[in-house]
N, C-alpha and C positions, 0 to 999 in steps of 0.2 A: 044071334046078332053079332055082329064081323067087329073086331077089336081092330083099332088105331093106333098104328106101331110107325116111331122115327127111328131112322136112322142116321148119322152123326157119321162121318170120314176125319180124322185126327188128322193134324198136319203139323210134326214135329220134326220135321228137317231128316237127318241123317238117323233120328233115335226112333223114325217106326210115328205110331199112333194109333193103326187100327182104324175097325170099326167100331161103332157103340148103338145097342138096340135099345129103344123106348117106349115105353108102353104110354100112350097119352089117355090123360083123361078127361072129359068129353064135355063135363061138369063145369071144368075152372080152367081148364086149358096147363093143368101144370105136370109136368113131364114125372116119368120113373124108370131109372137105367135099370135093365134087368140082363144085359149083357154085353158083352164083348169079344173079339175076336181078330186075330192077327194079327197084333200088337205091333210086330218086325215089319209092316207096310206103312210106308208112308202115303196114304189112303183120302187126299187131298180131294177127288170127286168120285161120287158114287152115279149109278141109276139102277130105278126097277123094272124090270120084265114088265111090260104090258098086263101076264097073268098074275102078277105077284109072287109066282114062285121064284126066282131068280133074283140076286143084285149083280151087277159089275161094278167093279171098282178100279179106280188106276192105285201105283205104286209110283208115286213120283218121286223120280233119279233119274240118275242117268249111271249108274255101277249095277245093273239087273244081274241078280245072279251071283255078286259079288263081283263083278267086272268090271273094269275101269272100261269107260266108253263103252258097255252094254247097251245105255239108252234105259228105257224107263218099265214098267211091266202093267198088264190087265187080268184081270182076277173074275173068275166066276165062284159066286156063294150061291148053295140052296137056303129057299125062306124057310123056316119050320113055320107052318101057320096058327099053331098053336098056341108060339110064344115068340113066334120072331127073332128067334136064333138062327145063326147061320152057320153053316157047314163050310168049309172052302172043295170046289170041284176040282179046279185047275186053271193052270196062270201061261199067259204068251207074254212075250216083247212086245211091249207096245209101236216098235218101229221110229222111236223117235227119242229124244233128251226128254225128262221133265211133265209127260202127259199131264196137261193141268186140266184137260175135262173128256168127260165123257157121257156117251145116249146113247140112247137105243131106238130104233124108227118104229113106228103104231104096229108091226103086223110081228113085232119081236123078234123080228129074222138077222137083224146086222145092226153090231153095236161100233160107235166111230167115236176117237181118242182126237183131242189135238194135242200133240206132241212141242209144245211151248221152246224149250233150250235152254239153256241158261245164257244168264248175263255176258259169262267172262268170254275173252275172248282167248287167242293163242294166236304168236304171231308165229308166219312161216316165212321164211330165208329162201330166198328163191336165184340160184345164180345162174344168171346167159354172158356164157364168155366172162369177159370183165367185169360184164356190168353184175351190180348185186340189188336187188329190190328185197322188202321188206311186206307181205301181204298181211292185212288183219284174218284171220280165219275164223266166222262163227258156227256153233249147232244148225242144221239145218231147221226149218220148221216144216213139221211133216202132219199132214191129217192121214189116218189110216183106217181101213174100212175092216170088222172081224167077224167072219157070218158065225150063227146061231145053231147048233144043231140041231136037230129034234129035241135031244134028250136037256136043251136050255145049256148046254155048255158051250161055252166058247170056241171056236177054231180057230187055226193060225189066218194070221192078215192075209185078205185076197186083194187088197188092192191099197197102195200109196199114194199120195198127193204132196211133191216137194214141192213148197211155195216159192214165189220168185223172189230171188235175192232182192233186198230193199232196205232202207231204213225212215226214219220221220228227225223230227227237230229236237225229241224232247233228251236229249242227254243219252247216258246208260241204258234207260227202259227204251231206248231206242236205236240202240246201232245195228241191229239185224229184226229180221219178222220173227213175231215171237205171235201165233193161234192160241189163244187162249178160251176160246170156245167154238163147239160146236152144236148144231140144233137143226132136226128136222122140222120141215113145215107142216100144216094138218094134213093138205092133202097126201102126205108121204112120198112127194115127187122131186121134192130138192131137200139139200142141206145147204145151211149157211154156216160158214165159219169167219170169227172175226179175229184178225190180225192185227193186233195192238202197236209191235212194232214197225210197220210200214203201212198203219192207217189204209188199211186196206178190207174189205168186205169181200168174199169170196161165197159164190153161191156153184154150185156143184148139182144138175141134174144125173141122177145116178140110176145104175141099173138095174132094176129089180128083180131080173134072173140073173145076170152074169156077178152080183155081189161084187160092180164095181163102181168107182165114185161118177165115172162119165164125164161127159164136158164140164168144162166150168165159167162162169164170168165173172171179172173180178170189175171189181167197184171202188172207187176211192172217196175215202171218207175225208173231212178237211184235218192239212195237217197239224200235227201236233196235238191231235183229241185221243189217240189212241181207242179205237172200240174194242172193249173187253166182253163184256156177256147181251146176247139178246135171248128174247120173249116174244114169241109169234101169238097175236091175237086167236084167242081157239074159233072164230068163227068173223070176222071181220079181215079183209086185205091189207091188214098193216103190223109191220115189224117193230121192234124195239130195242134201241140197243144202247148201254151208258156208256159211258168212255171217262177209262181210266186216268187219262193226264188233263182235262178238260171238266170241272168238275158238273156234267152237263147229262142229259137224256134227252134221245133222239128219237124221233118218229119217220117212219120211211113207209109208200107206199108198196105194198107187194104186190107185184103179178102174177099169180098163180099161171097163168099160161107157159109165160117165158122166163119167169124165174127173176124180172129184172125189178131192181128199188131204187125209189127215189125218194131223198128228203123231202118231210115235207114242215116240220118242227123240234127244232132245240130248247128247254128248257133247263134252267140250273136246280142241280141239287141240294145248293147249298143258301142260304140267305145272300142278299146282298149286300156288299162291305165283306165278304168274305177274302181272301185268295182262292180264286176260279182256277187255276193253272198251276201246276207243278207236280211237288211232291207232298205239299201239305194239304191237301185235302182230295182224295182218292178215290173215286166210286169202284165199287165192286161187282155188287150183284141186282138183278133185276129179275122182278117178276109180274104177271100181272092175277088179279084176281078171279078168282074161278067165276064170279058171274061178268067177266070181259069190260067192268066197268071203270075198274082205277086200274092206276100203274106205279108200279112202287119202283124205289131205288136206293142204296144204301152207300153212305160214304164215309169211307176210313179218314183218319183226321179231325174231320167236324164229328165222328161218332154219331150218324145222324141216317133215319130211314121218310126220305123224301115220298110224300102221297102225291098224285095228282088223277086227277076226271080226265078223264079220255072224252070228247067229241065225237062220238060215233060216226058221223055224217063229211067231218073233215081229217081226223087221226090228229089236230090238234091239244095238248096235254095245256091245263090249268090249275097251279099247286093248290092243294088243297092242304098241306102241312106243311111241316118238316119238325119231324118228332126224335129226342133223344134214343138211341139205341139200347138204351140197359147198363152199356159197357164201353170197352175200348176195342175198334178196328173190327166192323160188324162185317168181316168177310162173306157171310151168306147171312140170307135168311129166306125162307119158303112159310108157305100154308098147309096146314093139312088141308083131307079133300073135300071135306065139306067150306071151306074158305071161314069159320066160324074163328079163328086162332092164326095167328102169325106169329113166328119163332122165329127172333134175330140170334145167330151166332157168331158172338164177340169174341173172334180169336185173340185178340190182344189181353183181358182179361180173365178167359179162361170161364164164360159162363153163355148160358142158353136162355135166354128172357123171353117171356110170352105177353102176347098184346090179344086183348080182344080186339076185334075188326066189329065195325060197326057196317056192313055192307049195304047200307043207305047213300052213307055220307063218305064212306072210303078210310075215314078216320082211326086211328091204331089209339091202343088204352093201355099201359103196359096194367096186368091181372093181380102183381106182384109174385107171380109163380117164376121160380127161378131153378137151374139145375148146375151146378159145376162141372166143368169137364173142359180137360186141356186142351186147349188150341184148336176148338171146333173149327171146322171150316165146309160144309156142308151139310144139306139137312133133305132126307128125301121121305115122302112118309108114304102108307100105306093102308088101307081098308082089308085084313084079311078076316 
């Protein structure tokens, strides 16, 4: 019988975090750290190999290597299936500042980084003749494409994608594009990546021999919502995406043909009488349930993981909660594969809470199973 292992990507700034391995248990849904590894990575999003043998991971910075303006790095680990340890293979440049996500597409061939930037900016002096201008300068934001080898290792980037210069309304988290996810569709024929800082949707049909990202269309999302993470229904034509400065969740129709979305429902994550907009109440991460039937959403601030019923027939969403997180600042939270257990992690207080899922009703139960570990901020699991 195939043991249920998480894994946990740390995100402790400049001091590293690593990864952390978990052995779940199946009974009460309450976790057991049984290891860790590469402590010196700032290890912010992980993904698994299709076969399980494999994780990728990013290193988000931008000093790879020790180098000021390096940009950020991507990491291949072997699984051990026996205890879900990880070996490290080998690491590239991610091609960008700050990769804040990364996947890998169904046939496990090509793993794709969004390469985020940081905030700051740098101003550059620029003199013609007399005159003297003064330029803001920020990070590019770069999605970049890494094919797979045979042997599940990583290879250097075959292909980049600079986004267009842009920005939105909302302050700082918005003076330059800042891609803060990326995700294939089922059918493995596009990637969407979404663009927080210039509200902006980008879908990229790519090339599945040349290992490049291929045309792209971009989409604009309304300003000032920032879209940070989507969720592709596994078997339904509709996408999912929350957005960071708005504190809301979106429904968009997909066309598998032509790669094109459209709105079709907003709802909020947070109660009503809340602050919907800014910086005090933050959505993060979005996922949907393995039987396609609710859609979750979790928001930093309010420390809160929003349920709602998906409408099969419209891609309309109707809450069906909004449940306490556990914690403070529930940066991720995921399911194992049987969808039996939901795990929010609370990077702000440094712990990993479990909810029974009642897959009737959609409804989260926190188990009282609880695990500590710093500044979690991703959660990927596994069936080995």
């Amino acid at each position: 019988m195939s043991q249920a292992f998480g894994f946990s990507g740390l995100d402790n700034g400049n001091a590293g975090g690593g990864i952390h391995v978990f052995a779940v248990d199946m009974t009460d849904g309450s976790l057991t750290r049984l290891s860790g590894v590469a402590p010196e990575l700032n290890s912010g999003y992980i993904c698994v190999s299709p076969n399980r043998r494999f994780l990728y991971a990013t290193d988000e910075r931008k000093d790879y290597g020790g180098k000021a303006g390096a940009g950020g790095g991507v990491n291949t680990f072997s699984i051990d299936p026996a205890d879900g340890s990880l070996t490290h293979v080998n690491s590239y440049p991610s091609m960008g500042a700050f990769p804040a996500y990364i996947c890998i597409d169904a046939t496990g061939s090509r793993v794709v980084t969004a390469n985020h930037g940081s905030y700051d900016s740098v101003i550059k002096t620029i003199q013609r003749g007399a005159q003297v201008e003064l330029e803001t300068v920020y990070d590019d934001g770069v999605i970049a494409m890494f094919p797979v080898a045979q042997s599940g290792a990583l290879e250097p980037a075959s292909d980049v994608s600079v986004l267009e210069t842009g920005h939105g309304p909302g302050g700082f988290l918005q003076g330059s594009c800042h891609p803060h996810s990326v995700n294939f569709d089922p059918g493995n024929r596009y990637l969407l990546a979404c663009d927080k800082g210039a509200d902006r949707i980008y879908v990229y049909r790519f090339d599945h021999v040349s290992h490049t990202l291929g045309t792209r269309q971009i989409f604009s999302a309304a300003p000032g919502t920032a879209p940070r993470h989507s969720a592709f229904h596994p078997r339904l034509p509709y996408v999912f995406i929350i957005n960071e400065l708005e504190a809301s969740l979106t429904s968009f129709l997909f066309d598998a043909k032509t790669g094109e979305i459209r709105s079709i429902d907003t709802v909020a994550t947070i109660p009503s009488g809340l602050q919907s907009r800014g910086l005090k109440n933050m959505p993060a991460d979005i996922r949907i349930h393995p039987n396609g039937k609710f859609v979750y959403g979790s928001t930093r601030g309010n420390n809160s993981i929003a349920v709602f019923k998906l409408d099969e027939a419209t891609g309309k969403l109707t809450t069906v909660d909004i449940v306490p997180s556990g914690g403070l600042t529930p940066r991720a939270f995921n399911f194992e594969p049987s969808g039996k257990y939901l795990f929010a992690a609370n990077q702000g207080s440094n712990n990993i809470v479990t909810f029974a899922v009642d897959a009737a009703t959609g409804e989260i139960t926190q188990t009282g199973a609880k695990v500590e570990i710093e500044r979690p901020v991703c959660l990927k699991f596994a069936a080995l």
